[in-house]
C-alpha positions, 0 to 999 in steps of 0.5 A: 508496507512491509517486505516480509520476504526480504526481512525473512532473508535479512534475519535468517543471514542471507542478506546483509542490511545493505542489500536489504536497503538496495532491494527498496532504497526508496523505502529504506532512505534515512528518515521522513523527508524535510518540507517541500522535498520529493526527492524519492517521494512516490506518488499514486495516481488515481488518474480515474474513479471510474472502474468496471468492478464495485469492490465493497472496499473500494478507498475511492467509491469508484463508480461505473461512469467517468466523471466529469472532473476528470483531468483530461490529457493536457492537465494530466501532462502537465502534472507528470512535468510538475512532478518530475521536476520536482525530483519524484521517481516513482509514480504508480498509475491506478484508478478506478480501473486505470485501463479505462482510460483511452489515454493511459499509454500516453500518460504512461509513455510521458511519465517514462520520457520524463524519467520516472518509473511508472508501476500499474495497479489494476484489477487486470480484466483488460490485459491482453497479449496486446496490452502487456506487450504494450505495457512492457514496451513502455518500460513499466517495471510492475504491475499488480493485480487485484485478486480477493479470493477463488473464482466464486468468490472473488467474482461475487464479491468484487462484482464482475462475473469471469474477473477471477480467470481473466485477472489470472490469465493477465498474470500469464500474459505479463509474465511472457512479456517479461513483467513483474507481477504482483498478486493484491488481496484486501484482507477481511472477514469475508474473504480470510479463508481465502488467503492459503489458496491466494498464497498458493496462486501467487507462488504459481503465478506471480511474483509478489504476494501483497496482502493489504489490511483494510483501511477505512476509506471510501465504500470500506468505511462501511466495512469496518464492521468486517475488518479482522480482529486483532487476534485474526489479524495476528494469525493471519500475519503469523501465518505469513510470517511462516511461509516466508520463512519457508519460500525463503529456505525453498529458494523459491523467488515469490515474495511476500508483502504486507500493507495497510497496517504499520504495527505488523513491523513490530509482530514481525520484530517478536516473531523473528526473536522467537525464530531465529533469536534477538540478535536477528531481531535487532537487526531487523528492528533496526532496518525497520526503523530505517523505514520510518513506519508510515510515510504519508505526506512524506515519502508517499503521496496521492493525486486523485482523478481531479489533480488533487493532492492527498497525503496518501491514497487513502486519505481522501477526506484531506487535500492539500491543494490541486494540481495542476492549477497550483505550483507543486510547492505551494501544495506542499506547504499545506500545515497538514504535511508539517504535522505529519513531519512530527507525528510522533509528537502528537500521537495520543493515548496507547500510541504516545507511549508505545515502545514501537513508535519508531517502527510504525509511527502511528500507523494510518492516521485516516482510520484512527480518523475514521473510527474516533474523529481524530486523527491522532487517536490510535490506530484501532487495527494495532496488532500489539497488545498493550502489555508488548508495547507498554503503553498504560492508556486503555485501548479503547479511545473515547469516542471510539466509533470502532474498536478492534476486539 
């Protein structure tokens, strides 16, 4: 994940390093995290794979009907109990369509009594008046919604017709129960046009701006034939680049975020030495190295509707074990984790030699995955040409199934 807007701040001298590292302290913590400790780790709980959506780039191929491996209530308390305990603070409760699940305000209330703090990823259909009083009663700090483009649009392609006004109407109702908002939009070739007016309704109506790049999981592995190419994606991330930029003069509080795709860090290193000069860009080199690029199976985990274990929400293919039939630490013993602690050890081809190793670590390893069969190989949505990185190797993988052009 990228914070744009914070970084933006941080480069144009209105905000130190320090309260750019107290904005995400989570985030920002030195370095990935060493075996077995969760201390900060956030997780994502897909605590359902039904939904009342068919989004094509759904990473979970969710479905309309719950599934009969779904953990039910007392599974699902345990679970929180074995995360606490085991120093988690943040848990982003998400689905499937997460509100379809009769107990969520149980799970969530749990979780709070526990001491984490609970964040809520929907697609905002059922959120009333009712429902984000509820939300902001139990202390959730954020919730955000997922919109991918105007009303045609946006119904048509994510399935439910009238989805673009009630979503937007969510926003407004949180809002009013004093929530913060986030506007989420997958970014593709089908909807890249979309994303000036998606921008222009999250200033109005949220207060963060999140655009994720596709990650080739679940029903998007057959999307990957629409993901950007590298010359789109690094337009549309310039382009963001800029409005940052100018929200940031205007004082106008919407933030701007990006997610999916770890080497926009280094783009966003080279725009903020063309905008404001290497020293600015030194100093956002160094936050983002702080970071520690792509932390799945480190600082990020992922529970799915079965209580299992993934480094990351995406990577479903990979369980590291299930809760909460196994011990927490036993979970985290799985060999995989030890390899992601020294990923950049084995990363191959462009990515072994890339100068921006440090900032984005190799990225997404389950699209690398995906796209070769390995999940060492390069990330194949790698904003940076060869020349930028210097790396020698080609581009292109052997084996490659997908390669951006």
């Amino acid at each position: 994940m990228l914070m744009v807007s914070d970084l933006v701040r941080l480069a144009m001298g209105e905000a130190p390093e320090r309260a750019t590292a107290l904005e995400s302290p989570l985030r920002y913590a030195r370095g990935p995290r060493e075996r077995g400790d969760l201390s900060g780790t956030v997780v994502v709980w897909n605590i359902c794979r039904h939904c009342n959506m068919t989004c094509p780039h759904c990473y979970v191929a969710a479905g309309t009907k719950p599934s009969p491996g779904d953990l039910d209530t007392s599974a699902c308390l345990r679970v929180i109990d074995q995360l606490a305990g085991a120093g988690v603070t943040t848990l982003i409760v998400s689905g499937g369509e997460p509100l379809l699940r009769a107990d969520v305000f149980e799970l969530i209330a749990h979780a709070r009594g526990r001491g984490l703090s609970v964040q809520l990823s929907t697609n905002g259909v059922l959120i009333d008046e009712g429902v984000a009083a509820r939300l902001a009663g139990l202390g959730v700090s954020y919730v955000g919604i997922s919109i991918d483009g105007p009303r045609e649009l946006n119904d048509a392609y994510r399935g439910l017709e009238g989805g673009f006004d009630l979503a937007v109407q969510a926003l407004a109702h949180l809002r009013a129960a004093g929530l913060r908002t986030g506007l989420r939009t997958t970014l593709t070739r089908k909807n890249l046009d979309a994303l000036a007016p998606m921008l222009a309704l999250a200033a109005e109506r949220a207060d963060r701006f999140y655009v994720s790049h596709l990650v080739y999981a679940g029903r998007g592995l057959r999307m990957m034939g629409d993901d950007l190419t590298r010359e789109q994606t690094r337009a549309s991330l310039t382009w963001l680049f800029e409005r940052a930029v100018e929200l940031a003069s205007e004082r106008h509080p919407l933030r701007i975020v990006t997610g999916g795709n770890d080497s926009a860090g280094g783009l966003f290193v080279r725009f903020t030495a063309r905008r404001f000069g290497e020293p600015a860009a030194a100093k956002v080199r160094a936050m983002l190295e702080r970071r520690a690029g792509n932390s799945a199976g480190e600082k990020l985990l992922n529970i799915d509707h079965k209580g299992g274990v993934h480094p990351d929400q995406f990577w479903q293919s990979e369980r590291l074990g299930r809760l909460p039939l196994q011990p927490l630490a036993e979970v985290l013993d799985h060999p995989l984790l030890g390899e992601l602690r020294t990923r950049e050890e084995r990363l191959t081809g462009r990515c072994a030699g890339c100068s921006d190793r440090a900032l984005c670590r190799g990225s997404h390893r389950e699209r690398a995955e995906a796209a070769y069969g390995d999940r060492w190989a390069p990330d194949p949505s790698c904003v940076l040409s060869d020349e930028e990185i210097g790396a020698s190797a080609p581009t292109r993988h052997p084996g490659a199934h997908h390669v951006q052009a």
